[in-house]
Each structure stands twice: as C-alpha cells, then as structure tokens.
KEPASE-111051 format. One record per residue (C-alpha): residue in one letter; x, y, z. Coordinates in steps of 0.1 Angstrom, whole numbers, plus 5000, padded with zeros to 4 digits. Example, Ala and Ser with C-alpha at 12.3 -4.5 7.8 and 13.67 -1.06 7.14 Angstrom:
REM residues 2
a512349555078;s513749895071;
END
This chain:
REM residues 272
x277515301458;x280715031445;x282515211462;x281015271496;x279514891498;x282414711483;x285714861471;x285515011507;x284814721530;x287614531508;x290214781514;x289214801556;x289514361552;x292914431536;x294014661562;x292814461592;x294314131578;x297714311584;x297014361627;x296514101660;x293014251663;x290414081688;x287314301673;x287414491709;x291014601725;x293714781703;x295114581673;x298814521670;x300414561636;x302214211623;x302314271589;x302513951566;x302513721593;x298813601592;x299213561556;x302413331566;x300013111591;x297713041563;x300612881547;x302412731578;x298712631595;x298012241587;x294512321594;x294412641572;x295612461542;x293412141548;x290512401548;x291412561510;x291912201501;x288212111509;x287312411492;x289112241459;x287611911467;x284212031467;x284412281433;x284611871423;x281211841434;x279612191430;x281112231393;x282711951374;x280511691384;x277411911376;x278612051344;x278811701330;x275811581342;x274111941331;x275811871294;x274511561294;x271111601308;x270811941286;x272111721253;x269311451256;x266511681263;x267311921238;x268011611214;x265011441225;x262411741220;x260611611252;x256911741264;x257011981288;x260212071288;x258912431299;x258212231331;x261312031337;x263112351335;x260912501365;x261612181385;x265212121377;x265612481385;x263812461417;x266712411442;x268412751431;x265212941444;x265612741482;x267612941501;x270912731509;x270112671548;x266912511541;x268212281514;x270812211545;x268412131569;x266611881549;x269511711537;x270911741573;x268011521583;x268111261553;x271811191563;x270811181598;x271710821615;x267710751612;x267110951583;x265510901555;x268510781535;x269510491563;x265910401560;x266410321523;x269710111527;x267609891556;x264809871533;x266909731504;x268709491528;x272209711529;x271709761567;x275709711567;x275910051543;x273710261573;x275610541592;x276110861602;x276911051566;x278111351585;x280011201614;x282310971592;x285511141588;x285710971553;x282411051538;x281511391554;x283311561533;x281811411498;x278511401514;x278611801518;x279911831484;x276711611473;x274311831486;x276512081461;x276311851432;x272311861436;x271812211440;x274012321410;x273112091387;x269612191380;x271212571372;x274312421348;x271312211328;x269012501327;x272112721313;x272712471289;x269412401276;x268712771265;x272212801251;x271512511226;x268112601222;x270212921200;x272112651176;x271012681140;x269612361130;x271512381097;x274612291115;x273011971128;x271811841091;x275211871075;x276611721102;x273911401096;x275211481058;x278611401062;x277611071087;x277711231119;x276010981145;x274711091180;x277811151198;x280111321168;x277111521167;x277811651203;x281311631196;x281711861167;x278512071171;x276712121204;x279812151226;x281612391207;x278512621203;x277412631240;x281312701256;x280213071259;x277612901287;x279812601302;x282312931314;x279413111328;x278112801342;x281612681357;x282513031370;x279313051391;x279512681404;x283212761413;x282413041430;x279712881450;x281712601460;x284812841470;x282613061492;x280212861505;x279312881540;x276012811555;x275812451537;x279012371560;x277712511588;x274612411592;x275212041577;x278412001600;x280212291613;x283512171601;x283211871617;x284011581629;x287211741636;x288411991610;x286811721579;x284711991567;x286412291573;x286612551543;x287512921545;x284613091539;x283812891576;x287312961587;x286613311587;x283513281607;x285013061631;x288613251641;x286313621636;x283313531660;x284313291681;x288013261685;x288713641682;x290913651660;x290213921638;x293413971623;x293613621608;x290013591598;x290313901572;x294113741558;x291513391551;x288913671537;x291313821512;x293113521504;x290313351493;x288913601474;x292013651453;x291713271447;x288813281434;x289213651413;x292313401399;x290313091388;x287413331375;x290213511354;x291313191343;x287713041333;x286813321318;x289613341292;x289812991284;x286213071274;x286613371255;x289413201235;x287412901224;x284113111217;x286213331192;x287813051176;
END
C-alpha cells in the first residue's frame, strides 16, 4: 500500500520532472533543465522564499507563543484547563479553506478588521490586507500563526504536564525564581515536543496550499506565491507539467532536509 500510493506516485513525479510534458501531447525529454529554471526563475525563487518567510509565521512565532502560553497555564494550575485545550485546539479541526474564507472576509476592504481600526479612530490604518504588496504576505502568514499556535500550546501543555514535580522544588531549593525555573527545567524537559511541534508547523507552512489560494492566489502580482501553489499553477493552468513535478520534488526534498535537521537537533538535546 506505501508503495503503490506513495513510493510509486514519487518515482512517476521524479520521472516526469525530467520531460517538456503538457499533461496531453508527447513529452520531450530535457533532463535537468527544469531543475535549472527553478534556480535561474526570479519568480521561482521569490516563491521558496515566501515559503521561508511564512515557516516565520506558521512555526517560530507559534512555538514561542505556544511555550509561553503552555508555561503560564501549566504554572498557573488554571480552571478548566480541560476546556482551554478544546478551544485553543479548535482551529486544527477547521478544515484550512474555511479558516481561509473567514479570514478572507475579515481582511476584506469592509471587513471586520477595517471596521475595528474606524471604530478605534485609526481610519488612516484601513485597507486592503490582501491587495497591499507589503502586507499580503505577513497577513497570510498570520492566518498561519493562528491556526498553529493552538496545536504547538496543546503539544506543550501535555508534555509538561509529564515533568516530575521534584525537579521544580529543588530548583525553588537552590533560589530558582519564575524564569530560571523555565530556564533550567521546563525547556529542557519538553525539547522532545518543541521538535515534533516545529517539524509539523514547518511542514505546514512549506506545503501549504489552499490558505494561498483561496486568501489570494499568489497575488497581487507573484507577493504570495509559494511552491506548493506553483505547482498548481504551471500543472493546471499553464501546462507545464514538466516544470510543475521539478517544484514538486524540489520542495519535498526541502522539506525531508529541514525535517532531518529538526529532528536530530532534537534527538541530541533529548539524550543529553
């Protein structure tokens, strides 16, 4: 079933990122070259930079936020945390074009964010979030920053909830405040769970594709582009089949390499 469903499909991507193919008419063999365009292509390369900009958004912003969301509510001992778990958690179980949708409409030029800035008398702040070549681009990654965030904290919270207390009172022992606390206790225990949580939030943000698409379809210009919609885009409606299985396979090697790399920075601190 690997085999047939994946291994499979990734070999036929691999072969077919080697031809000119249209999807219809005979292919021609090229070889490397449409590896070689995602190097020479301006646009191409702008596209794998978004992708870095936003794993700012879908996983460094949301694992420090998540450690320190998780860190005061596991500190704190607050009622109902069974609850803020469910709710915090809530965005993961939305499926992604819905999430897009809604925040499609609150950055909307009369959406519900605009509204807000007139309200508070920052009518001069009020635009289009999604047509602004400058703030397109963090406004998608945003959206990102929202949706992971709830997941990171929830990973979080259960991996502290596993600390031995013991390890707490000596460190109060030898005069350990608040933040030497987290210092020298909680964050080395839960790096097992901040590698699990980065290497998912990295791999959302590296792949992700209807968010773009719906929110903005690359646009304005190419602001928003990112390969996962690069692949749609040259595949479905420019034709070009050839180049959109070279993005395919490129981009999943990225991300096999910065899983890799997570992964064993994380296996090396756990076993120290």
């Amino acid at each position: 079933m690997y085999a047939a469903f994946l291994l499979y499909p990734l070999l036929r991507s691999v072969q077919l990122s080697l031809y000119d193919w249209d999807g219809l008419t005979l292919g021609r063999w090229v070889g490397l070259a449409n590896y070689r365009e995602i190097i020479s292509d301006v646009g191409l390369r702008a596209a794998f930079g978004h992708a870095l900009v936003l794993m700012v958004f879908f996983a460094v912003v949301p694992v420090c936020v998540g450690l320190l969301l998780a860190s005061v509510l596991n500190r704190a001992k607050v009622r109902g945390l069974a609850f803020f778990r469910t709710v915090v958690f809530l965005p993961q179980v939305v499926a992604m074009v819905v999430v897009a949708v809604a925040w499609r409409r609150i950055y909307g030029p009369d959406g519900s964010l605009n509204d807000l800035l007139r309200a508070i008398g920052l009518d001069s702040l009020a635009r289009g979030w999604l047509g602004d070549y400058a703030l397109a681009l963090p406004a998608v990654g945003f959206v990102g920053t929202w949706f992971e965030t709830g997941l990171v904290t929830v990973l979080l919270l259960a991996g502290m909830g596993r600390i031995n207390g013991s390890l707490y009172e000596a460190a109060r022992l030898d005069g350990a405040g608040p933040v030497r606390e987290f210092l020298a206790v909680t964050l080395p225990s839960v790096r097992g769970e901040i590698a699990v949580a980065s290497t998912l939030t990295v791999i959302a943000a590296l792949r992700t594709f209807d968010l773009v698409y719906v929110t903005t379809s690359g646009g304005p210009g190419n602001s928003t582009s990112v390969p996962s919609y690069e692949v749609y885009h040259r595949a479905f409606e420019l034709g070009r089949v050839g180049s959109a299985a070279a993005i395919g396979v490129t981009l999943t090697l990225v991300i096999l390499a910065i899983s890799l790399v997570i992964n064993r920075i994380g296996d090396r601190e756990t076993t120290r």
